[in-house]
N, C-alpha and C positions, 0 to 999 in steps of 0.2 A: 838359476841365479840365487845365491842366499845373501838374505838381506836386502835393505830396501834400495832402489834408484836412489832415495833422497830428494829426488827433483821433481816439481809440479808436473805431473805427466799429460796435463790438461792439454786438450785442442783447444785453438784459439778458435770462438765462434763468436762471431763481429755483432749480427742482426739478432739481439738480447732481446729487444723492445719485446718478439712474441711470444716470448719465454710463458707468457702467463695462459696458456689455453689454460692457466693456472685460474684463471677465472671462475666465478661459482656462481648456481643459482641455490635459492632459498628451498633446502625441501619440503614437503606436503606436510608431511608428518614426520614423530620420529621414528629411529629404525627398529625394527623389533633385537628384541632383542635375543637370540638362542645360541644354545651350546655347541658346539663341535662333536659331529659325529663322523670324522672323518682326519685326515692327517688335518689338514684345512682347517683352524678354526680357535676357539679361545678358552680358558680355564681359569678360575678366579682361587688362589691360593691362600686365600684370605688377606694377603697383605699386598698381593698385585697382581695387576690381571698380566696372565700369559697367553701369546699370541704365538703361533705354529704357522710359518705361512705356508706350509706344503711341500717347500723347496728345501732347504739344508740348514732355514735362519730361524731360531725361537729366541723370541725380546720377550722381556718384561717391564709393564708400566707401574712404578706406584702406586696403589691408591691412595696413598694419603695425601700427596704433593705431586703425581706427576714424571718423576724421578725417571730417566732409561736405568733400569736397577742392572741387568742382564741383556748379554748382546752374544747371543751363542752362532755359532756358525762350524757346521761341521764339526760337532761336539766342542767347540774350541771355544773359551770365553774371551773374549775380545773388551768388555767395556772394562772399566776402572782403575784408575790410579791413587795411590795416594788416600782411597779410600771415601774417594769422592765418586758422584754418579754422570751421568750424564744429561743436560738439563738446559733450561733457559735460564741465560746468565748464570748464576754461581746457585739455583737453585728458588722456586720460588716458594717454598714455603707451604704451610697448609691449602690445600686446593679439592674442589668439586673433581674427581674422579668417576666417568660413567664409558660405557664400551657399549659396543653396538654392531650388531653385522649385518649385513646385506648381501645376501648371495656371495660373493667370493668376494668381497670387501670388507673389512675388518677396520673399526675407528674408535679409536680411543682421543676420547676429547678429556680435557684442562680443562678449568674455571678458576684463576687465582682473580677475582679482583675485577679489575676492567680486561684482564687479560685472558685470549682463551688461546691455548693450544693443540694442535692434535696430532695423533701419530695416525699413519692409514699402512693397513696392509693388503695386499693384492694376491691372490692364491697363486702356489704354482714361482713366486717372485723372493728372490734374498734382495728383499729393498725394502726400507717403512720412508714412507712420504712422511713429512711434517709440515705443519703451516703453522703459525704464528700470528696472531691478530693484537696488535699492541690498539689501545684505544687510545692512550693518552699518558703524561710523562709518571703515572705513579712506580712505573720500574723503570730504571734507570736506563743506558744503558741496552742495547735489545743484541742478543747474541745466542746462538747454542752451539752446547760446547760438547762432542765426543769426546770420554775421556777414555781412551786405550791402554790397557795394562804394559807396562813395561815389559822388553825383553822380546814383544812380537818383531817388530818391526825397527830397524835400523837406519840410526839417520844422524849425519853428521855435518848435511849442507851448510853453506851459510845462510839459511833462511830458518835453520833449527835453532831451538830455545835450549841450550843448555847451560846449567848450574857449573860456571866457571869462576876460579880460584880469585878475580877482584871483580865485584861491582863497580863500574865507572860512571855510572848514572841513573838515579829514583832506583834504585833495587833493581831494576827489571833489563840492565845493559848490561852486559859482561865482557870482562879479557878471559883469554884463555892462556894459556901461559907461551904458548906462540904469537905472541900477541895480535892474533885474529879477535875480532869482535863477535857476539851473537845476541838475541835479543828477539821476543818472540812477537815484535812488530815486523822483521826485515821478512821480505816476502818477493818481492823483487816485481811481486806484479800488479798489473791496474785490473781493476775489474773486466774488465772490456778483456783481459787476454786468457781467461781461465773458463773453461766449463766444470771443471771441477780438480779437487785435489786429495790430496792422500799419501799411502805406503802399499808398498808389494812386496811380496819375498821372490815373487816368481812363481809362487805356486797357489797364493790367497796374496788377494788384495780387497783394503779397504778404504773408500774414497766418499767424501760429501760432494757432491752433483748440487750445486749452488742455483737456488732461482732467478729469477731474472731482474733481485733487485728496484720491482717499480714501484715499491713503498721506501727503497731504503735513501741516504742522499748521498750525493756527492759529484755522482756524475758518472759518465764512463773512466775517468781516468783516477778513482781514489783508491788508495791505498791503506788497507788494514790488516788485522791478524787473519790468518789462514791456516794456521798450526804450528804446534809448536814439539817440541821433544826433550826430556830430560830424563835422569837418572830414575824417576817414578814413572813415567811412562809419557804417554802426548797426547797431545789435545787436537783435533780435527774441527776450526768453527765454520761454520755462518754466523756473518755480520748483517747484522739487518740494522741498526747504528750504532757507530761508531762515534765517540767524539774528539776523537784524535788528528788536529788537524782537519775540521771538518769546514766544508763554504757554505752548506746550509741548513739550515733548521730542517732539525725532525720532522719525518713523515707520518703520518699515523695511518692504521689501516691493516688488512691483512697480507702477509708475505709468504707467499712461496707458491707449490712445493718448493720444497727442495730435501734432496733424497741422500740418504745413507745406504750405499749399496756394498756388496762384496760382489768379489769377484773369484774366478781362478788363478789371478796373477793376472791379467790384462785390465786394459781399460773398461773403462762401465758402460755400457751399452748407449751408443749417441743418439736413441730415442728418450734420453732421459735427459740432456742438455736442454739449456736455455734455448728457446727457441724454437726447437725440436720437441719436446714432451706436452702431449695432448693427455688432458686428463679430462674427461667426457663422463667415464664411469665415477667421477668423483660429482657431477651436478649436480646429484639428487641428497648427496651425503648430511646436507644440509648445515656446512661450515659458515661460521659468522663471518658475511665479508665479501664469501666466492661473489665471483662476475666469473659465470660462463663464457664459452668464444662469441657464442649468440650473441652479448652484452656488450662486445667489446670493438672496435673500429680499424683502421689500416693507413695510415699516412705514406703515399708513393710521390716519388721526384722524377722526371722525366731526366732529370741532368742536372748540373752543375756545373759553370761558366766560370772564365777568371781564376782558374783554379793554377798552384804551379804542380805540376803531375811530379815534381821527386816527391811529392809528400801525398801521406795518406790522410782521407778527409772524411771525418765523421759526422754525423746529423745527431745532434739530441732534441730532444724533445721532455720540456720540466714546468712543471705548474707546483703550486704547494701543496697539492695529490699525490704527485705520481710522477716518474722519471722513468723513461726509455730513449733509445739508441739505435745506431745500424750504420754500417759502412758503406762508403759511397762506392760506388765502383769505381776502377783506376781507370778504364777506358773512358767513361764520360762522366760520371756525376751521377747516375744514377742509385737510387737508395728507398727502402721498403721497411719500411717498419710495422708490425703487426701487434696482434693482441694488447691495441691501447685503449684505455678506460676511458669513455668519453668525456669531453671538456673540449677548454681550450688551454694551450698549449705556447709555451714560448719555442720557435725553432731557432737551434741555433749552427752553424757550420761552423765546426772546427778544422783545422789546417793544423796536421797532429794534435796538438792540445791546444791550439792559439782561436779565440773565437774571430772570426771575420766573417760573419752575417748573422743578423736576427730578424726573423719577421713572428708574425702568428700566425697559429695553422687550429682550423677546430677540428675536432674529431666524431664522429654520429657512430652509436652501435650497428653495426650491421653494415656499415660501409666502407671505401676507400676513397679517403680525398686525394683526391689525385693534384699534384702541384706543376704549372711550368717552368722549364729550366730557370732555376736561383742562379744569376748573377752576381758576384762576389765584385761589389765596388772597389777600384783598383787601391782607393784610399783605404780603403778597410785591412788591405795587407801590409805593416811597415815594412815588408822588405820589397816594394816594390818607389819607395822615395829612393833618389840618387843619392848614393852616400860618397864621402869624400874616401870615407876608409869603414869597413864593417867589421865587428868580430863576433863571431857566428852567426847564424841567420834566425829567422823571427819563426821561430815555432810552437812558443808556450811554453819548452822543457829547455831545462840546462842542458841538454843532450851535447857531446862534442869538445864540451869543456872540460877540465883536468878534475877529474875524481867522478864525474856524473856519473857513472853507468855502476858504480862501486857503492855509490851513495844508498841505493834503493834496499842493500842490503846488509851493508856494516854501517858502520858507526866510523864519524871524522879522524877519531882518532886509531883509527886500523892501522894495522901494519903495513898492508895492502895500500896506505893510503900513499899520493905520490905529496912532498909538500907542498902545504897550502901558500904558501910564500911565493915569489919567484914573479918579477916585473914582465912586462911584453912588448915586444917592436913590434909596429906595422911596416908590412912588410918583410918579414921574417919567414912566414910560409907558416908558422906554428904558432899565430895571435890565438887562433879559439886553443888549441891542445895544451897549450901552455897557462892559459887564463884559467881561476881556479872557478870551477861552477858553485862556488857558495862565497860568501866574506863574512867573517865576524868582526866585530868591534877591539874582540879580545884578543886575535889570532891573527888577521893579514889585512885588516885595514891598512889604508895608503900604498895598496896596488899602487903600481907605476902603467901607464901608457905611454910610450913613445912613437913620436912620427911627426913627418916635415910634412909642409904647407907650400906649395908653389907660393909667387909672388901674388895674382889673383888672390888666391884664397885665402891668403894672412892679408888680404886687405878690406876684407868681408868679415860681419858679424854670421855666425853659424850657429845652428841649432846642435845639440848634444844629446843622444838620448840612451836613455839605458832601462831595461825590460827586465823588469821581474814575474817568477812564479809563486812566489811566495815569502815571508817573515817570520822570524820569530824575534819577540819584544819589542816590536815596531821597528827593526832595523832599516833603516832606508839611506841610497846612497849621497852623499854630499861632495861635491867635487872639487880640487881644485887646481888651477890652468898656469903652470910653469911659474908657479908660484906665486904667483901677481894677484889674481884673479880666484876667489870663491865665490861658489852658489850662496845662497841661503839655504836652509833647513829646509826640505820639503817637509809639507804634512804627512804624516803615514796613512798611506792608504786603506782599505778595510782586507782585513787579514786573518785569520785560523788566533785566537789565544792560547794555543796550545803548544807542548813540544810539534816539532816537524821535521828540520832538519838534520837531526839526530836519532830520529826513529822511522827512516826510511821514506820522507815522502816530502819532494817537493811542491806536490800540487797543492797550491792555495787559491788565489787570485791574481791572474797576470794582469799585468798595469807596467805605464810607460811613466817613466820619468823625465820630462823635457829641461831642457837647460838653456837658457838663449844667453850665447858667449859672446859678446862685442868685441869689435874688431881690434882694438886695444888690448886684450888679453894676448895674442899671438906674436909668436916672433917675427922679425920681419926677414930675417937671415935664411935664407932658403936651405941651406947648408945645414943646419943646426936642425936640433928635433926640439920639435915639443913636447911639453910632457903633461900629462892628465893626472892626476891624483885621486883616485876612488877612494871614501872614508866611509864607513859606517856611523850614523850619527844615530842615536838612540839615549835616552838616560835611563832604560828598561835594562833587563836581565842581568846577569849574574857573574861569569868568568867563563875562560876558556869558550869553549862549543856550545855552551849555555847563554854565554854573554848574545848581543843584539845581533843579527843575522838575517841577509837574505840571499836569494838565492837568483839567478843572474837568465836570462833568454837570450838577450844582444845586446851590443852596445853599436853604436856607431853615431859620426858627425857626418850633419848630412850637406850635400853642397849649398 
């Protein structure tokens, strides 16, 4: 093969939560410190130390800041673009520089500030581990960024960044002159569906093996940068936060591993994945932060009740510590979540994205609370109300609706895009494919809905409801019923203040809009349709795809 896949080659691995045998204890002492007398081992340049892990990979750290200066693999230098290194965030500046080995372990620790970082290497291994210990908000922003020299690796997906001929949005959205969109948020995927990502030619590959996330927020289902690619080369990150469309406050605490590997052209070995990678020989290394596995606790479900089985159903588990995850199983409900930091714990069942249960769960180092089968109260799923007419079903995602699946990785105004216009019958067979999964204020407010009423039911007040995942500029929907009949303004619910829907991620906060239509609104003509009028009401944002916006899960009237 020459040249890259282009596409996230990652295995989806569901049960994240254990990602952390990342856990650390505090060591004794520090580690001595000696030189390499063997392929194995480290060299001080004066300006950075160099690490040999024994296998085909020599990096070097900065010492003045930190810096991945040098990323060699099989004589081949891989790091830098543009002239930039490789780093947390965009680089942090003068920093505490100190290296340390311990038998076939090799650690190069950061000191910027409240922040420590560190690389580890392993003898014998083309991988450096890194963790990240953010303390608190004095760096912005918590991210590292591989930066790859141009010209290795090829990549033209739609989830690559490249320097196209119009910016259409903050500098950072692009047209290409096929008027494809690219932009180096679109990524296509949720945390929850990557162990990690990267490039191959087919004969070297290099991929970041992503940690398990239980310092970062969002959830299992947010969406961020993952890499990017241009005419200078590309960028490979870990997001440890992100503020892009984010639902919760900063996490603080330390993060990972998470590991920079090479390959031969194949994938990185699945004892390095979330969930999967026990790091044991790292307890003693004496990282600010580690919690060993010893440290750390087990939450199991015996099942899951009330569930509808076409949909797949996740457990998270989020406190203002720590966030983990783990999929239930499709035959009952059952779900195991590992390497969680003790506390207590909000649980929550998701039904694809849609929450329908919360309870609390504590968690004790050294143990497994074991749970009895969670029943899913029948009211907590809106698609189990009787509805007069439904369009799409209650799952937390725009999923099914006209442009969703397009969404996660272009921009509204793609070529690709189908129009955002275009009214809907019920009963037509194509209400959800035809319905666009987003509205603006600027762009297709006053959708149409059409549909008849038997006699019964145009002689009843009915409930109206409509299911969002998310806004931008407080877009919220306002209705009105064959012209006669408007809602009032609802309140905008709590939402992301950020772009969203134009940078690839509808996940915000799902919330129901209720409407209760008196029987007076409806026609009485059995014959004739009604019609619903969807509007974006907002006095926030700006035009076009930027103007007020949200983003749609279901609608329906229910009997």
């Amino acid at each position: 093969m020459s040249g890259s896949t282009g596409r996230p080659l990652g295995r989806r691995t569901f049960v994240l939560g254990s990602a952390a045998a990342a856990g650390t204890a505090a060591l004794t002492g520090p580690l001595a410190q000696t030189a390499s007398a063997a392929a194995f081992g480290w060299s001080d340049d004066g300006s950075h130390y160099v690490v040999d892990t024994g296998a085909n990979l020599v990096f070097k750290v900065s010492k003045t800041n930190g810096d991945l200066t040098s990323l060699v693999y099989k004589g081949t230098e891989y790091q830098g673009y543009g002239g930039k290194n490789s780093h947390v965030e965009s680089g942090l500046g003068s920093s505490t520089v100190t290296i340390a080995q311990s038998g076939t372990t090799i650690l190069v620790s950061v000191t910027y500030g409240t922040l420590k970082h560190y690389y580890a290497a392993r003898s014998g291994e083309n991988n450096v581990y890194l963790w990240t210990n953010k303390a608190d908000s004095s760096v912005t922003a918590t991210r590292y960024i591989v930066r790859v020299k141009a010209g290795l690796f090829l990549n033209d997906e739609p989830d690559s960044y490249t320097y196209a001929p119009t910016v259409i949005e903050s500098a950072d959205v692009f047209e290409k002159s096929d008027g494809q969109t690219r932009a180096k948020h679109y990524s296509k995927l949720r945390v929850m569906d990557y162990s990690y990502i990267g490039w191959t030619t087919g004969g070297v590959a290099l991929w970041i093996v992503r940690s398990n996330h239980e310092k970062a927020s969002g959830g299992p289902f947010y969406r961020s940068l993952l890499r990017h690619q241009s005419a200078d080369g590309g960028g490979l990150y870990e997001i440890l936060y992100y503020g892009e469309n984010q639902t919760e406050s900063e996490r603080f605490g330390l993060q990972g591993p998470y590991v920079i590997a090479f390959t031969d052209g194949g994938a990185p070995s699945s004892s390095l994945y979330p969930g999967t990678l026990t790091t044991s020989w790292a307890d003693s290394l004496g990282i600010s932060g580690y919690v060993a596995a010893s440290g750390r606790g087990r939450v199991a479900g015996v099942g899951i009740s009330g569930r509808d089985t076409s949909y797949a159903y996740t457990v998270g588990l989020a406190n203002s510590a720590a966030q983990y995850w783990g999929s239930a199983r499709s035959s009952d409900g059952y779900f195991s979540i590992a390497g969680v930091l003790p506390g207590t714990y909000t649980l929550t069942v998701f039904k694809g994205e849609l929450a329908v249960h919360t309870s609390s769960v504590a968690v004790t180092a050294g143990a497994t609370t074991t749970l009895n089968t969670i029943a899913i109260a029948s009211s907590n799923d809106p698609s189990n109300a009787s509805a007069i007419w439904r369009i799409n079903n209650w799952d937390g995602t725009p999923g099914g609706f006209k442009n969703a699946d397009l969404m996660t990785y272009a921009h509204p105004s793609d070529v690709r895009a189908s129009s955002w216009t275009g009214n809907v019958v019920i009963g037509s067979g194509t209400e959800t494919s035809a319905f666009p999964c987003y509205l603006w204020k600027d762009v297709n407010t006053g959708i149409i809905v059409y549909f008849k009423l038997t006699a019964a039911q145009a002689a009843a007040a009915h409930t109206l409801r409509i299911g969002v995942t998310t806004a931008y500029a407080n877009g919220r929907p306002q209705v009105v019923v064959n012209d006669t009949w408007t809602s009032a303004v609802p309140s905008p619910p709590t939402q992301p203040s950020t772009r969203s829907l134009t940078v690839g991620s509808y996940r915000g906060n799902n919330y129901t809009f209720s409407y209760s239509v008196p029987a007076s609104a409806w026609l009485t003509d059995t014959s004739a349709y009604n019609t619903l009028k969807i509007y974006v009401a907002s006095g926030s944002g700006t035009t076009s795809f930027l103007s007020a916006g949200t983003s749609i899960d279901a609608i329906d009237l229910l009997a």
